[in-house]
C-alpha positions in Angstrom: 23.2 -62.3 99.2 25.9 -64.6 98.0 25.6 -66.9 101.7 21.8 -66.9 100.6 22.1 -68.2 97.6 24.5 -70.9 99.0 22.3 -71.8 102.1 19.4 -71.9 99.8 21.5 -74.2 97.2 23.1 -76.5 100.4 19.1 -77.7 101.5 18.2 -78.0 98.3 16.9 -81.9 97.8 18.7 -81.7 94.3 21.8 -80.6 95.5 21.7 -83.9 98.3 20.6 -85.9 94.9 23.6 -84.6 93.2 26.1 -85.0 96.3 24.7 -88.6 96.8 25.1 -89.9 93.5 28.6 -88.7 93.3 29.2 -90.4 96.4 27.5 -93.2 95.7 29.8 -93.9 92.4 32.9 -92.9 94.9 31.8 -95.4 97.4 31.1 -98.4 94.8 34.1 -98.2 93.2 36.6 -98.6 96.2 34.0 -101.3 97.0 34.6 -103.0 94.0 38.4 -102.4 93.1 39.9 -102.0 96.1 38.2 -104.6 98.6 41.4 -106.4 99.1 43.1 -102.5 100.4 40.0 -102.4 103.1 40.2 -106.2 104.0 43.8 -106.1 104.6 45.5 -102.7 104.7 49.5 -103.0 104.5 50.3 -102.1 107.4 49.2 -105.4 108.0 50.2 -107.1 104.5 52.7 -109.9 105.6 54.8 -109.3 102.1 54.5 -105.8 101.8 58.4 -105.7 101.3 58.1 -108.1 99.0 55.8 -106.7 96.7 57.5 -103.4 97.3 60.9 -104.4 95.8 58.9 -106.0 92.9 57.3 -102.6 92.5 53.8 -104.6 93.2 52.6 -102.1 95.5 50.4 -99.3 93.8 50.2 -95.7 95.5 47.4 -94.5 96.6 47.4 -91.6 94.7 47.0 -94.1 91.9 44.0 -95.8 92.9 42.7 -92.5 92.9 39.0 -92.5 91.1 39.6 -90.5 88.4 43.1 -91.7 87.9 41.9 -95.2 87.1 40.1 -96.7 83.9 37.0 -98.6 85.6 33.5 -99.3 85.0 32.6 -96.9 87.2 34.7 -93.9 87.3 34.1 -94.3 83.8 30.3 -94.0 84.4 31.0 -91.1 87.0 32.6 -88.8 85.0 30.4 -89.7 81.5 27.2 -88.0 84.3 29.4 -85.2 85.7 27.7 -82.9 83.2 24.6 -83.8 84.7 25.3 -84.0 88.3 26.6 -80.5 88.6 23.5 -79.5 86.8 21.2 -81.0 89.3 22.7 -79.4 92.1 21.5 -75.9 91.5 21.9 -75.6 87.8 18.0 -75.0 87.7 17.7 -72.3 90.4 17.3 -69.4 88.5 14.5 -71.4 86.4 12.9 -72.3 89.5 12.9 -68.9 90.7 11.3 -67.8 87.3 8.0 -70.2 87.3 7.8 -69.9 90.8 7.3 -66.3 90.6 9.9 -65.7 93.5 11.7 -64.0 91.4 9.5 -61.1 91.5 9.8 -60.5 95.2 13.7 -61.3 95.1 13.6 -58.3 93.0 11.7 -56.3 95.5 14.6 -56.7 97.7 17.5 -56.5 95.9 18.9 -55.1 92.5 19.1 -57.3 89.1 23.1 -57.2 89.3 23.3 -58.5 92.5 20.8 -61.3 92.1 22.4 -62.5 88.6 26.5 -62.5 89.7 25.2 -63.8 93.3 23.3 -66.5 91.7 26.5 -67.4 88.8 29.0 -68.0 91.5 26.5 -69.7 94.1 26.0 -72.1 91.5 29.5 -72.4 90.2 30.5 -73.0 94.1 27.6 -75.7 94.3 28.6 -77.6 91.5 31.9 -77.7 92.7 31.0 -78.8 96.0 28.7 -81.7 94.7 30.8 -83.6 92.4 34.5 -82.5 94.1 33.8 -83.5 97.8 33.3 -87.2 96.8 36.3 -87.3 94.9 38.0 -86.0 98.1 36.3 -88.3 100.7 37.6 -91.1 97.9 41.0 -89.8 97.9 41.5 -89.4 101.9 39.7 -93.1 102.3 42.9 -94.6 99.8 45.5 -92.5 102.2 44.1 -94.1 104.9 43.9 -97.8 103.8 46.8 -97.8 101.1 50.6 -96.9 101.2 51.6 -93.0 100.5 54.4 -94.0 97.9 56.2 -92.3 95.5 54.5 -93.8 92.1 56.3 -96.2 90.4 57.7 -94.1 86.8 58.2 -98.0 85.0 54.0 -97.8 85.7 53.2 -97.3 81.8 49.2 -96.0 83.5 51.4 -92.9 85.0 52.5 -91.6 82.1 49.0 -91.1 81.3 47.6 -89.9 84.6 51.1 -87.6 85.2 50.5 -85.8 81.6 49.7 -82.3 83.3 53.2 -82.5 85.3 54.8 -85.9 84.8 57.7 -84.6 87.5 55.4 -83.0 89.9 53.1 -86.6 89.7 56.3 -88.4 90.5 57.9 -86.4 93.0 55.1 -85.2 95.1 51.7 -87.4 94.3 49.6 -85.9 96.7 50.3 -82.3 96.2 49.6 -83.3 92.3 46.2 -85.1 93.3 44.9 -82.0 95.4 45.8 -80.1 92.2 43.3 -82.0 90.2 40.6 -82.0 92.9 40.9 -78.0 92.5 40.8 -78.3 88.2 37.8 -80.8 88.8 36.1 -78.2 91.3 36.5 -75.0 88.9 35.5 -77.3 85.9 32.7 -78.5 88.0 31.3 -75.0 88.4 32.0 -73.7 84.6 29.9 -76.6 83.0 27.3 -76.0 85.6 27.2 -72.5 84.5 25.8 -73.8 80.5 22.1 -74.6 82.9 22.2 -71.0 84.3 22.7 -70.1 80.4 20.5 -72.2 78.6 17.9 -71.5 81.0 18.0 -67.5 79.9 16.5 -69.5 76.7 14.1 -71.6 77.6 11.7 -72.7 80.3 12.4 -76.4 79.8 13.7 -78.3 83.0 14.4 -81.2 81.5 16.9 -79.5 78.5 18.2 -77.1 81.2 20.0 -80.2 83.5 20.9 -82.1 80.3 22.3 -79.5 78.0 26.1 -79.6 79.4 26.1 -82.9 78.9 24.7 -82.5 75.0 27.2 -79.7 74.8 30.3 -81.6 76.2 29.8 -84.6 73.7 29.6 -82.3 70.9 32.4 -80.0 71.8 34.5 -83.3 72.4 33.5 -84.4 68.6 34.6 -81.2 67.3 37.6 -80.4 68.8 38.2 -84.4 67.7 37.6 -83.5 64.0 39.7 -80.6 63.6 42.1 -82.3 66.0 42.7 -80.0 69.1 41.9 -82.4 71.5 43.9 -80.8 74.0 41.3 -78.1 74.5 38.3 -80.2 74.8 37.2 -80.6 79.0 36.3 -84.1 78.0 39.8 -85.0 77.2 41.8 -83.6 79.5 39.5 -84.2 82.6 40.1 -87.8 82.1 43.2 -87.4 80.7 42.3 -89.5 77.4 45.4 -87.1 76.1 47.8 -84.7 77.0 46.2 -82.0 79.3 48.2 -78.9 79.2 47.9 -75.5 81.6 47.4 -72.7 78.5 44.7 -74.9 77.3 42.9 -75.7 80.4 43.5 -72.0 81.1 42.0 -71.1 77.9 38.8 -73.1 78.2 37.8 -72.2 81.5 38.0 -68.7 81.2 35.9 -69.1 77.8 33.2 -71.4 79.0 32.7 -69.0 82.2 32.9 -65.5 80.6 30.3 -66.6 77.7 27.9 -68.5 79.7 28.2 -65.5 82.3 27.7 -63.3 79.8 24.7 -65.0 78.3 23.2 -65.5 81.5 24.0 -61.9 83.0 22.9 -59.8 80.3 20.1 -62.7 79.4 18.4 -62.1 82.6 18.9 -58.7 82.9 17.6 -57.8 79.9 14.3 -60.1 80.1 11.2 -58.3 79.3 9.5 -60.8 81.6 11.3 -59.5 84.7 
């Protein structure tokens, strides 16, 4: 039932939406930051040595979306509650006022629909805002020097927080790490929709909900100043991101809203 769910979620017009407007964001940015990269890669920049011994010449893994402070990865990432909500954070809502649900049911048991449905969507999300960021990544390898970055770079110390050594020594290996913490992340925020929507029948407070609930988890952990376990912090590395706490958030944003929306649905008088 689980390839169901994901065929189901993969031609679903809201998952494109949320896949294109990802993209979009992706695509703009290198547009607009890094025109000069796509005009005139180095392999054909006259003073490429140059600029190298000056340390002028950024690494790609650098220029890397969410490793940059912009306009519009700012943008990006203030919507990424709300794009991996669209892409198939209202299923299980849809399936309710449908009345589909009611035939799924036929079919199969109330276990199987509700853990099929959880990790579709957590795979969904994933795939809707992560596969972007990976297009984004592979299009600055292929127009911009694979260097070591540059530790005099005040801006690594600040991307590199995770694993400042790792960052250094091996950039891409540290990027591809990130792509997998944004995918899982991706998937656990998307999970609050499945949640929310064991509560009400509201579309509308269904998709924006994470977001709602990652601004106010951000204040909080601000105010009693734990920063380090807020996903809006250590996402885009505004501070120190640090395994046990990344560990420690994922684990409880996935087992409650699983909970809530396993136990939720199942025990629904309406089904």
């Amino acid at each position: 039932m689980l390839k169901l769910e994901l065929k189901r979620g993969l031609k679903r017009k809201s998952f494109i939406i949320a896949l294109l407007i990802a993209f979009i964001f992706c695509a703009i940015n290198i547009i607009k930051n890094d025109y000069y990269y796509l005009s005139m890669p180095y392999a054909n920049y006259p003073y490429f040595l140059e600029d190298f011994m000056k340390c002028g010449i950024v690494s790609s893994c650098e220029n890397f979306i969410m490793f940059r402070f912009t306009d519009v990865s700012n943008i990006l990432f203030c919507i990424m509650p709300i794009i991996v909500s669209i892409a198939y954070g209202d299923s299980y809502l849809e399936d309710l006022n449908s009345g589909f649900l009611k035939s799924i049911f036929s079919r199969c048991s109330k276990n199987k629909y509700f853990i099929n449905k959880f990790f579709a969507n957590f795979v969904l999300a994933g795939i809707a805002f992560t596969l972007p960021l990976l297009i984004n990544f592979l299009i600055h390898i292929c127009f911009e020097a694979t260097l070591q970055p540059e530790i005099l770079n005040t801006n690594n110390l600040r991307i590199g927080s995770l694993n400042l050594d790792l960052y250094l020594n091996h950039p891409m290996i540290y990027t591809f790490l990130w792509l997998f913490i944004y995918f899982i992340f991706s998937g656990a925020i998307a999970s609050i929709s499945l949640a929310v929507s064991i509560i009400t029948r509201n579309k509308f407070i269904v998709l924006v909900i994470p977001f709602i609930v990652m601004q106010l988890t951000s204040i909080f952990f601000a105010v009693i100043n734990i920063r380090s376990y807020s996903p809006i912090n250590f996402l885009y590395l505004y501070s120190d991101a640090n395994i046990l706490s990344m560990v420690i958030s994922f684990i409880v944003m996935v087992l409650s809203t699983f909970m809530i929306f396993y136990w939720g649905g199942k025990h629904n008088e309406i089904l």
